[in-house]
N, CA and C atoms as an extended XYZ file, in Angstrom:
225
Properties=species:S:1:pos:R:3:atomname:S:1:resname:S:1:resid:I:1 pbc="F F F"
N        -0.469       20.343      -27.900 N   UNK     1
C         0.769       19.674      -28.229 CA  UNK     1
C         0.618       18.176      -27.916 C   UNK     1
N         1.190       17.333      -28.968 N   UNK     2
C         0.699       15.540      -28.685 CA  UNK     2
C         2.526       15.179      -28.092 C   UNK     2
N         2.371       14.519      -27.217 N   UNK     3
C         3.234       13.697      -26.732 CA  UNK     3
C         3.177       12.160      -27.530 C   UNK     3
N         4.560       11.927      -27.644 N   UNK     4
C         4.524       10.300      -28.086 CA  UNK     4
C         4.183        9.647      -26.821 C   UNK     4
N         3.682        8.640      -26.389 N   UNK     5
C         3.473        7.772      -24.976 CA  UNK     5
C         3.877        6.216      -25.784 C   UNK     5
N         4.930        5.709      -25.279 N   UNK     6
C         5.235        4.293      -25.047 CA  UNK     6
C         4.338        4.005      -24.284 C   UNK     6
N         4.554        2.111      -24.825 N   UNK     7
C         3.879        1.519      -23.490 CA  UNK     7
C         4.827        0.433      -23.646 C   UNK     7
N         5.665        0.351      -22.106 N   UNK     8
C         6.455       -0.509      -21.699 CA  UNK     8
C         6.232       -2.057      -21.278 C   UNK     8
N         6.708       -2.801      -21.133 N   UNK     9
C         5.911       -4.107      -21.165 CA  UNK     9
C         7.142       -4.840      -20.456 C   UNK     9
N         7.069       -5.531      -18.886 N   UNK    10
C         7.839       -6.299      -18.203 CA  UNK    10
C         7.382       -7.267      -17.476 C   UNK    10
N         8.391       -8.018      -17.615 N   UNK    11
C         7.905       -9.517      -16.920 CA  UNK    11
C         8.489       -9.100      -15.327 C   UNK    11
N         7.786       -9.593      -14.406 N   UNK    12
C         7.979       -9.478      -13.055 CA  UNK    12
C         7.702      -10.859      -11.974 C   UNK    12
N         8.069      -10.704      -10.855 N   UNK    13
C         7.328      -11.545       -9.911 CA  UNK    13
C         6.249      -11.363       -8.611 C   UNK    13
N         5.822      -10.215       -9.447 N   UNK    14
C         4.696       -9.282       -8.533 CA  UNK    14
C         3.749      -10.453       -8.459 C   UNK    14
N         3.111      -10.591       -7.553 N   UNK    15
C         2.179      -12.158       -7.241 CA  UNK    15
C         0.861      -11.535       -6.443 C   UNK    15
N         1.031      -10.901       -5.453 N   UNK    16
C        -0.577      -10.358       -4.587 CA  UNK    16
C        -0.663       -8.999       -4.800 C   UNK    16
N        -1.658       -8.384       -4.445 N   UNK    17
C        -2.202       -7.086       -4.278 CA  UNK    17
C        -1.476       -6.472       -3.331 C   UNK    17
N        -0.913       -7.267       -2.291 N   UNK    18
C        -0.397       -6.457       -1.103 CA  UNK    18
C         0.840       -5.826       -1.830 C   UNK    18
N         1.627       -6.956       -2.917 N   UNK    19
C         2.864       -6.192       -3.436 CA  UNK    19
C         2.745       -4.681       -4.705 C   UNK    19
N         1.376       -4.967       -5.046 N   UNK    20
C         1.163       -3.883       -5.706 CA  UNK    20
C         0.670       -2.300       -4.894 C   UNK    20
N         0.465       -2.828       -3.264 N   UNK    21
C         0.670       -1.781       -2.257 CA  UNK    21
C         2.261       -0.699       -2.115 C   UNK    21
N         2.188       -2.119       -2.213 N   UNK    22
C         4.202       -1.473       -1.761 CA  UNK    22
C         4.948       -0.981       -3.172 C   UNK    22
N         4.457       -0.901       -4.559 N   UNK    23
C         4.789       -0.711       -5.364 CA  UNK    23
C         4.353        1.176       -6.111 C   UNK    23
N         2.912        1.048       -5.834 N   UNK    24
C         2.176        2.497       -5.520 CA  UNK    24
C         2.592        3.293       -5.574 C   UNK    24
N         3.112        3.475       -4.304 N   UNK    25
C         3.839        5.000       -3.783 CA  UNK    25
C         4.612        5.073       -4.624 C   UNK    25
N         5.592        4.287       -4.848 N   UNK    26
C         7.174        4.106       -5.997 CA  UNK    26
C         6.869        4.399       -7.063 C   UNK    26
N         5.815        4.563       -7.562 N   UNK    27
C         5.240        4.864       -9.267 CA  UNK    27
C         4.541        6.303       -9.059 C   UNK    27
N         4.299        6.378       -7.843 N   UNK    28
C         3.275        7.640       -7.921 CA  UNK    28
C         4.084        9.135       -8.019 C   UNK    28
N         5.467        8.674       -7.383 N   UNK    29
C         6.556        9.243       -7.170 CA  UNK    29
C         7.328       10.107       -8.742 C   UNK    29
N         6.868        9.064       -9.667 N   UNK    30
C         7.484        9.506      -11.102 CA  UNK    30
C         6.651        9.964      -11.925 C   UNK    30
N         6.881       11.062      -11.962 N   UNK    31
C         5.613       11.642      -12.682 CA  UNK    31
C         5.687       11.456      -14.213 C   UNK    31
N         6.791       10.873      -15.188 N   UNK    32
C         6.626       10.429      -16.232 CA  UNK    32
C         5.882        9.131      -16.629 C   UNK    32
N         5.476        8.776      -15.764 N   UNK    33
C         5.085        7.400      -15.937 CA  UNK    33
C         3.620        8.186      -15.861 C   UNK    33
N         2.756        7.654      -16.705 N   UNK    34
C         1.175        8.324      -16.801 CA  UNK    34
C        -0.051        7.017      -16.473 C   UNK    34
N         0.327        6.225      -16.438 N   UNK    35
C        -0.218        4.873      -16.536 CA  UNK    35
C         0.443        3.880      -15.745 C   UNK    35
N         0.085        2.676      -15.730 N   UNK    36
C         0.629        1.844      -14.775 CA  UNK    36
C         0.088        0.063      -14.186 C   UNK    36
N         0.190       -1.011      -14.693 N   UNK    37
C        -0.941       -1.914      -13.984 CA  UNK    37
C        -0.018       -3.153      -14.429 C   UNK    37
N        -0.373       -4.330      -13.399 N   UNK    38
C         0.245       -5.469      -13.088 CA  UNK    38
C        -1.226       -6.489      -13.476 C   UNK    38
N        -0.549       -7.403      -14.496 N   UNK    39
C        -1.995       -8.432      -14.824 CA  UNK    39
C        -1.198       -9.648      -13.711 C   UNK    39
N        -1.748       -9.604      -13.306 N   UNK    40
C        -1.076      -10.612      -11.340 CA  UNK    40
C        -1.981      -12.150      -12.112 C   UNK    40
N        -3.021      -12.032      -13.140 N   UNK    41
C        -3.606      -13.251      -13.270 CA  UNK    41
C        -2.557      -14.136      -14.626 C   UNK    41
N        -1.565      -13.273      -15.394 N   UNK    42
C        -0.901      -13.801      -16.234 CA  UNK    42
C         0.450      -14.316      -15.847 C   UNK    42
N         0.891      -15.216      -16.119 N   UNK    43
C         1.845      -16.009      -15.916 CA  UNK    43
C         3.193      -15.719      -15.751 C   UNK    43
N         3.428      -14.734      -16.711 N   UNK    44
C         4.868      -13.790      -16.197 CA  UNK    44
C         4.609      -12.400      -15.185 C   UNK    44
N         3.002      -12.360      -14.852 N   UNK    45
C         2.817      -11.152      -14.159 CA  UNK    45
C         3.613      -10.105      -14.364 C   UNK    45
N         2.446       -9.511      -15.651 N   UNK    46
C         3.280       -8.440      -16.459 CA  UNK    46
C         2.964       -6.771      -16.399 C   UNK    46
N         3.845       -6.480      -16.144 N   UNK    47
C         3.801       -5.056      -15.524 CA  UNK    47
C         3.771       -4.133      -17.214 C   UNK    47
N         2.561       -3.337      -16.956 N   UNK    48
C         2.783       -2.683      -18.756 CA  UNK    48
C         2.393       -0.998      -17.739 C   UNK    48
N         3.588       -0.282      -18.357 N   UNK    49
C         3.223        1.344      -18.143 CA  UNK    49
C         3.197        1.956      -19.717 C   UNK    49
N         2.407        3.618      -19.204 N   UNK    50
C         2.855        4.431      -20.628 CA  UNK    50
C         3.574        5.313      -20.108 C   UNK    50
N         4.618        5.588      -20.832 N   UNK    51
C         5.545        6.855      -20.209 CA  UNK    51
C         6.012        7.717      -21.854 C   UNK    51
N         5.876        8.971      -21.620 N   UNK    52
C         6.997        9.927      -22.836 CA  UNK    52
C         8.245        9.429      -22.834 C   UNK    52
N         8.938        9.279      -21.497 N   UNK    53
C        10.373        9.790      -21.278 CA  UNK    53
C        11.231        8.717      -20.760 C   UNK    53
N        10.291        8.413      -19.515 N   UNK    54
C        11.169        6.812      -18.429 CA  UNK    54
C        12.161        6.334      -19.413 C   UNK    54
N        13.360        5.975      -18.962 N   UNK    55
C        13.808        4.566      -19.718 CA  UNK    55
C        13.399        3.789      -18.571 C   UNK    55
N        13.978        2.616      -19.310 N   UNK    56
C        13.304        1.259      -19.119 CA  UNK    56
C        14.169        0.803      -18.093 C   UNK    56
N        16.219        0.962      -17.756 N   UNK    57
C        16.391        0.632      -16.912 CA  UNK    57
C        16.052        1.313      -14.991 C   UNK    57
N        15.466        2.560      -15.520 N   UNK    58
C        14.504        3.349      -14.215 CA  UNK    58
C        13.381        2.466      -13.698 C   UNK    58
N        12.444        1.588      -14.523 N   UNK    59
C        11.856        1.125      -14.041 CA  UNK    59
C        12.509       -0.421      -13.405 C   UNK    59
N        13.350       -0.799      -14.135 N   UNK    60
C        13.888       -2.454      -13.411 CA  UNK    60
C        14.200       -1.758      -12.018 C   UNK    60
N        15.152       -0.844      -12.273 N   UNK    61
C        15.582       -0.198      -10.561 CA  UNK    61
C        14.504       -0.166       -9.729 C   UNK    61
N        13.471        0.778       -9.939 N   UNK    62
C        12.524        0.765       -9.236 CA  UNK    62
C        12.194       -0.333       -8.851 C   UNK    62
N        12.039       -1.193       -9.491 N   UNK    63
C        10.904       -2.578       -8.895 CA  UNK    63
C        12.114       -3.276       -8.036 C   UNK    63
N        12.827       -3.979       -8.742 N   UNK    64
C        14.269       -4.434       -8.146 CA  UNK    64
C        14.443       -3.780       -6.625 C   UNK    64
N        14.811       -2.574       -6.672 N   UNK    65
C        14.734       -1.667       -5.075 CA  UNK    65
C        13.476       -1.876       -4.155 C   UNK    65
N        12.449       -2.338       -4.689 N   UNK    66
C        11.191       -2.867       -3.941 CA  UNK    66
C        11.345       -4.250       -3.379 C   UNK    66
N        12.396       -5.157       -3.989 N   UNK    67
C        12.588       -6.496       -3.702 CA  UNK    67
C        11.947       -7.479       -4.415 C   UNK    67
N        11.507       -6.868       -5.956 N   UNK    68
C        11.143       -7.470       -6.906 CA  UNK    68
C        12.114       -7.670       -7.897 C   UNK    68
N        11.631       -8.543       -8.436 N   UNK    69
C        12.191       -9.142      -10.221 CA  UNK    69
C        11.546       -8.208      -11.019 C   UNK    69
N        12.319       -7.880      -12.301 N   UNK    70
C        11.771       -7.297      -13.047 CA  UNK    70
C        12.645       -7.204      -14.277 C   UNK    70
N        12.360       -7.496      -15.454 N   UNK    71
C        12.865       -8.011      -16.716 CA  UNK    71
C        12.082       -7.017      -18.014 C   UNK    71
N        12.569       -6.749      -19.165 N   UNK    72
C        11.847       -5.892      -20.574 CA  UNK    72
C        11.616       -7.163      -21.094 C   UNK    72
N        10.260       -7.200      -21.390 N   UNK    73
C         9.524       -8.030      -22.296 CA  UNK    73
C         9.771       -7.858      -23.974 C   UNK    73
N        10.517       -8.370      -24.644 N   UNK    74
C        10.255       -8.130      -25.983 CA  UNK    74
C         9.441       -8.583      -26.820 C   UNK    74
N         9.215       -8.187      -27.731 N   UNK    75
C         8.581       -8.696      -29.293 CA  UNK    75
C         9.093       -9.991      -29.239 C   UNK    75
């Protein structure tokens, strides 16, 4: 059976590795989310997941509740 998989795309203010520590657990936690990674070297430090199911305001919460920024990147 094929699943559709999005891939979500957000602007953040994730900046070091240490915050992608503290972010981890919080993703590891949701098991719809299959994927997951922060480009910390791009300028809006952009958080892209693949998920079936997540909406999108689950993930602002999430990050937001970490003490991050977190915004949907559009087209």
């Amino acid at each position: 059976m094929e699943t559709n998989t999005t891939v979500l795309v957000f602007k953040t203010n994730i900046n070091y590795k240490k915050d992608l520590k503290l972010i981890e657990p919080l993703f590891s936690n949701v098991t719809e989310i299959s994927t997951w990674s922060v480009d910390l070297e791009d300028h809006d430090k952009v958080l892209r997941l693949e998920s079936s199911t997540i909406d999108i305001k689950t993930i602002i919460k999430i990050i937001n509740e970490a003490g991050f920024f977190c915004e949907e990147l559009l087209d």
